[in-house]
N, C-alpha and C positions, 0 to 999 in steps of 0.2 A: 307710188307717190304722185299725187296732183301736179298739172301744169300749172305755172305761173305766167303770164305777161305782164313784162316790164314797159309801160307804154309811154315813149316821148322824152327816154333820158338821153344823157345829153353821153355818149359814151367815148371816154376819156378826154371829155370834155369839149366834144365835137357838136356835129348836126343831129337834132333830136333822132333817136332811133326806136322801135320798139325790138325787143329780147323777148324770145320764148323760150323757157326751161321747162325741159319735160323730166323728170326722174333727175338725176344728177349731172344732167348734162344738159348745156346749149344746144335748141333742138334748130334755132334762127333767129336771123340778126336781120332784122328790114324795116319797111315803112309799111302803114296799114296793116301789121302782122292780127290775125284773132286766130282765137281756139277756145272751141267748144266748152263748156265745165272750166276752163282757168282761171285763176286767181287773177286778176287784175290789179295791178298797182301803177298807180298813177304818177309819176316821175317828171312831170315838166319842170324846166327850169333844174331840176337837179343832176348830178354829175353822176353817174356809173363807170366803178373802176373795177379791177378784177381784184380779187380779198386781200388786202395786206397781209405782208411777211415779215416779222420781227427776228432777228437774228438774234437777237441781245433781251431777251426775259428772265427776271429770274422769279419764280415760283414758289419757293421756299421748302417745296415738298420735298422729300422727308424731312424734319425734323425741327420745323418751324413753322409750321401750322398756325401759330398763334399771328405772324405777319400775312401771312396769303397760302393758300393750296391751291395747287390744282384745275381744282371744280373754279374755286372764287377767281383763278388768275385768266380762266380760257373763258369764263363767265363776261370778264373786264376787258380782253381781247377783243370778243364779240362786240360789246361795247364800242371800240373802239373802231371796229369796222376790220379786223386782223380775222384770218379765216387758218392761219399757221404762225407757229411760235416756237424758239427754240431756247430750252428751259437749260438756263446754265448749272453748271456742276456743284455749288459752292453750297451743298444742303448738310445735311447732318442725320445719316452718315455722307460725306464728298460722293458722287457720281463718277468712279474711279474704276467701278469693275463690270461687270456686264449686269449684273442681279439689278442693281440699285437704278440701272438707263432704260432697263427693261419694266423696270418697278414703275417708272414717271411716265414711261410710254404708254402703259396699259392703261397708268390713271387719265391722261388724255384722251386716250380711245374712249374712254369710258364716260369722259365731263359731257362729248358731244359739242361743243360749243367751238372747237377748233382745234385743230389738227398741233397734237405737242411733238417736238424731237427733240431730245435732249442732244445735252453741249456733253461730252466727254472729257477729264478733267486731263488735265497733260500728264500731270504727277501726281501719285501717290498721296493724299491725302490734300495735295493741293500744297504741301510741303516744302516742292522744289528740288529734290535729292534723288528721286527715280522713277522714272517712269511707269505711267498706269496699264492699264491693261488696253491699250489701243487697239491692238489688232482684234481682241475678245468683246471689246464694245461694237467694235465695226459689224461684225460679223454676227451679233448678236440680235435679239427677233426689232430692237430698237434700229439697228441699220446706222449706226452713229457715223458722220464724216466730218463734224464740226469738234475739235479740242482748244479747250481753255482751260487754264486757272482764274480766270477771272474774280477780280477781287485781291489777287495777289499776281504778282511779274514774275512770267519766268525768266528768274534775271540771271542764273546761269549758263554762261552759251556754248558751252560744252552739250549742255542739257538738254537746249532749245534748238540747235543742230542735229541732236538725234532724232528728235522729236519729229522734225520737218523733214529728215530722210524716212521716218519710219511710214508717215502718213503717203508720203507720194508716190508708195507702194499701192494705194487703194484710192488716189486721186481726193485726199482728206486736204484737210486743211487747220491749221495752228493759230488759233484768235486770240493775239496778244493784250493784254492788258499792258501797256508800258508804263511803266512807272518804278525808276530807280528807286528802290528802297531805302537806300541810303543817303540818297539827295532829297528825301521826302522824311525822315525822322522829326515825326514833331511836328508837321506840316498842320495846317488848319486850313489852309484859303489860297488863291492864286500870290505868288510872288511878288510884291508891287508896289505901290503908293498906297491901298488900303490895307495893305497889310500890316506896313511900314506905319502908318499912322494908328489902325488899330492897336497895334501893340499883336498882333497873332502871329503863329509861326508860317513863312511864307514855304509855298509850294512851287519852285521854281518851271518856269516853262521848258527848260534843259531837262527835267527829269525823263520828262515824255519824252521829245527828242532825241536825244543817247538811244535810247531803246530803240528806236524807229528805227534810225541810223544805223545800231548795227545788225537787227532781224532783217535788213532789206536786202541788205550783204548779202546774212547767212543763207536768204531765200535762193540769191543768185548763185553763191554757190553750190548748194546742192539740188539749185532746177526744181524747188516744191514752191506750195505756196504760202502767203503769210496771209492774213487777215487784222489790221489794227482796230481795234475796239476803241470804242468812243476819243475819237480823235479831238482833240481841243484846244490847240496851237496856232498862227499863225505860220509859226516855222514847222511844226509837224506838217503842215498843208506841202510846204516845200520842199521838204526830204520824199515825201510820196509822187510828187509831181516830178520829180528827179526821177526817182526811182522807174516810175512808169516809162518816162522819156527813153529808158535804157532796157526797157523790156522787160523787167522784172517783173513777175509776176505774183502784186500786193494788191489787195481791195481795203478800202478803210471805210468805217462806217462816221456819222454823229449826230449824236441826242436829239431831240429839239430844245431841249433846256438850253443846251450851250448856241443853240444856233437865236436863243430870243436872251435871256438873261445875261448877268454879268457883275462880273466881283462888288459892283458899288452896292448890293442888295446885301450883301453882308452886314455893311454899315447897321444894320437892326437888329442884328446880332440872334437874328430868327433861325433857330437848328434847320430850317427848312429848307433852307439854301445853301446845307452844305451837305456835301457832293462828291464823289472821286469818279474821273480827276475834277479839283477845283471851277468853277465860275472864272471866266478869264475877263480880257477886258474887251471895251467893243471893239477895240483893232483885233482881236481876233475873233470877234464874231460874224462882224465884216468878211473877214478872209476865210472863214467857214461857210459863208454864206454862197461866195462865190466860187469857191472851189466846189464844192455840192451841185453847184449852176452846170460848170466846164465840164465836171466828170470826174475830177482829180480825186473828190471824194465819191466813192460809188453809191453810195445809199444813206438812208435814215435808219437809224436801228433806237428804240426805247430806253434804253436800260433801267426797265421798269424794276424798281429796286422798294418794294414794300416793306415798312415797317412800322412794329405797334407802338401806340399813342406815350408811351412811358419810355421809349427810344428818342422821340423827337421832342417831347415835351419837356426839355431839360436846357441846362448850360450847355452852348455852345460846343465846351470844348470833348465834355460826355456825350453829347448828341453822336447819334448810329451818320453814316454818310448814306445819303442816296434820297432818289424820288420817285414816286408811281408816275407811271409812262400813258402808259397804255390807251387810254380812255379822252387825252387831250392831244395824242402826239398830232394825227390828220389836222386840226385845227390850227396851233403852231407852226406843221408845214404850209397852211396856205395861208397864214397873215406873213411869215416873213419869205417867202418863196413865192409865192403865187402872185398876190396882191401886192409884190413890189415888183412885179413881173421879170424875176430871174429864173423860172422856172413855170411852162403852164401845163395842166393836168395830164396830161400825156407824160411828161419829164414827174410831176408826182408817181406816176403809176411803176416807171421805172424806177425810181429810187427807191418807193416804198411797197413792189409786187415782186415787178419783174426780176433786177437785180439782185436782191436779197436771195430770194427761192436758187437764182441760178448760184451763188454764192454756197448755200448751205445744200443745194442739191434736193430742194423739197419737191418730191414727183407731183405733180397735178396740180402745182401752186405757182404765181406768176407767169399764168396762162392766157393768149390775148381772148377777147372779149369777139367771140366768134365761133360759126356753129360748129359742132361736133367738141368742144372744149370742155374742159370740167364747169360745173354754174358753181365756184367760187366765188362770189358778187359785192362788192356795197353800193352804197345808194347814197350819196351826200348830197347835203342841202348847202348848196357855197354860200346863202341869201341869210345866213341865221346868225344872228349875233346873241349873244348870251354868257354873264359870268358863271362861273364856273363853281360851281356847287360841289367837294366835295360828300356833303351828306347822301349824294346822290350816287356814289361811286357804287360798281357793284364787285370792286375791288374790296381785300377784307381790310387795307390801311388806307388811310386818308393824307399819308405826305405828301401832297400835292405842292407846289410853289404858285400856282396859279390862284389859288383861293380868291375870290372875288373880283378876280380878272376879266376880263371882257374880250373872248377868244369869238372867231367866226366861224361857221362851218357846225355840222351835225350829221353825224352819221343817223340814218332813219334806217336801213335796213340792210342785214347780212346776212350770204347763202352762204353755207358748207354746205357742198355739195346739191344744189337743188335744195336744204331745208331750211328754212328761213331761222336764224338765232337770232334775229332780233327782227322787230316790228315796229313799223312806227316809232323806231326809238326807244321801245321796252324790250327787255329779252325774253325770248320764246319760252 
């Protein structure tokens, strides 16, 4: 593999540097760096971060192809400036036994575009009545540490207490979806005054919380760990921030949807912006904004949730939930994180490298920017303003909420491992 130099980026958002990658690895990190035959790229003015980690993707592979695969969703990753991705369980057939987490892993090996680990599903079909094959996924050539149901609560706590003693046999971890099922029947939209006014059924902010509330417990008592998925409360911020003050050992993630948007965009009755969990209000996007700052929330996770044009194209109330992540999330984090300065590129890199990887345990991923290191890389341009196209996604659905939005930021280019997946903004 040819050297590269990276000349005069700004490395996590510090004093201009030059980076040289020899093969797959940081070969030096200095000023006036050359080398012989290297590829030159020219990086002034722009930020170099080490390759974002998504904890929260979902892929669709197996058995929905028709929203995203694979190939298309590590394709969009790339895109996005993500160098690792961890593909949740919630496919068809569920990601429940070792075949099916070995099946997704290889197809990642194989897209090239970025490093997949699949999510392990807690139970059995994702069902909630018994547990999956955990220990056979872990141990399997996919090396699974992360379980969810995601998409569905495991809202039995019989269940979910086994669940969380079985993993912290192998140092795993249980990434809840919270969401009381039964405070949630019928639900369409955050709990509220526009809900109230629309006439839709409301989605209470308690449903999340109850859950919180009692997996923080369960965590504590049986000494494992819990992980909450897209966090989106103001009071969920403070069960966690509780929680942690007591040593519990919880990491939360959340979207950038819920850290920019908010329930009034429903008022257009666009399937686009509906969502699980719901669009909240901005007192809680506020209080996500700065618990993400503090640390209370550990990181940014996508929950890149694709789906086809005849899903979202409908009534409201038939509309599929969810939005494509991937491709806007970096952008998002630096209009409302960056450029309100509660967070500078250093604080991006941990939320969105470093963090995550140590979370999910991804070897050679949210690694610092220095020699002998993997050249996991991106290359963003903070200076770029531009709406948001997606005809240009290289995602296979186009549910975006941003459509004609006017986001900052561009990733120009991504190293897995020393090989360049994107260029200039195009993919390799």
């Amino acid at each position: 593999m040819s050297k590269t130099l990276i000349r005069g980026a700004k490395v996590l958002g510090g004093d201009p540097r030059d980076v040289l990658i020899d093969g797959g690895t940081i070969e030096a990190v200095g000023s006036g760096l050359s080398a012989e035959g290297a590829e030159v790229v020219e990086a002034g003015g722009k930020v170099l971060l080490p390759g974002l980690v998504d904890l929260h993707t979902h892929l669709r592979e197996p058995g929905r192809e028709d929203s995203e695969t694979v190939l298309t969703g590590t394709r969009a990753a790339a895109s996005g400036g993500y160098t690792a991705v961890f593909a949740m369980a919630n496919t068809f057939p569920v990601a429940d036994t070792a075949g099916v987490v070995e099946q997704v892993y290889r197809l990642g090996r194989e897209s090239g575009y970025c490093d997949v680990q699949p999510i392990g599903a807690v139970t059995v079909g994702l069902e909630g009545r018994k547990l999956a094959e955990l220990g056979a996924m872990h141990e399997s050539a996919a090396g699974v540490t992360v379980f969810s149901d995601d998409g569905k609560c495991v809202d039995d706590a019989v269940i979910m207490r086994r669940a969380l003693e079985y993993v912290k046999a192998f140092g795993g971890v249980v990434a809840q979806h919270a969401q009381e099922p039964r405070l949630t029947e019928g639900a369409q939209m955050n709990e509220g005054v526009v809900s109230a006014e629309l006439g839709l059924g409301g989605w209470p902010a308690v449903a999340e919380e109850s859950v919180i509330a009692r997996d923080v417990l369960l965590a504590e008592h049986v000494g494992s760990r819990v992980h909450i998925c897209h966090l989106s409360t103001a009071g969920s911020v403070e069960i966690v921030r509780w929680a942690k003050s007591r040593g519990i050992d919880v990491t939360a993630e959340v979207t950038p949807h819920h850290l920019l948007l908010t329930d009034e965009l429903v008022r257009t009755y666009n399937p686009v912006y509906k969502v699980n969990p719901p669009l909240r209000t901005e007192r809680d996007v506020m209080a996500l904004r700065e618990a993400l700052a503090d640390g209370t929330i550990d990181i940014v996770a996508t929950d890149h949730a694709p789906h086809p044009h005849e899903d979202k194209d409908c009534e409201w109330a038939a509309a599929a939930m969810g939005m494509v992540g991937l491709e806007t999330a970096l952008s998002v984090v630096q209009q409302t994180m960056v450029e309100t300065g509660l967070l500078d590129w250093a604080g991006v890199a941990d939320r969105m490298s470093f963090t995550p990887a140590r979370i999910g345990r991804a070897i050679g991923h949210g690694r610092p920017v220095s020699a002998g290191e993997p050249a996991n890389l991106v290359l963003v341009d903070p200076a770029y303003r531009g709406a948001v196209d997606p005809a240009g996604f290289a995602s296979r659905s186009r549910n975006t909420p941003y459509e004609g939005r006017e986001l900052p930021g561009r990733v120009t280019y991504t190293w897995l491992r020393g090989k360049a997946t994107l260029v200039d903004g195009k993919l390799a």
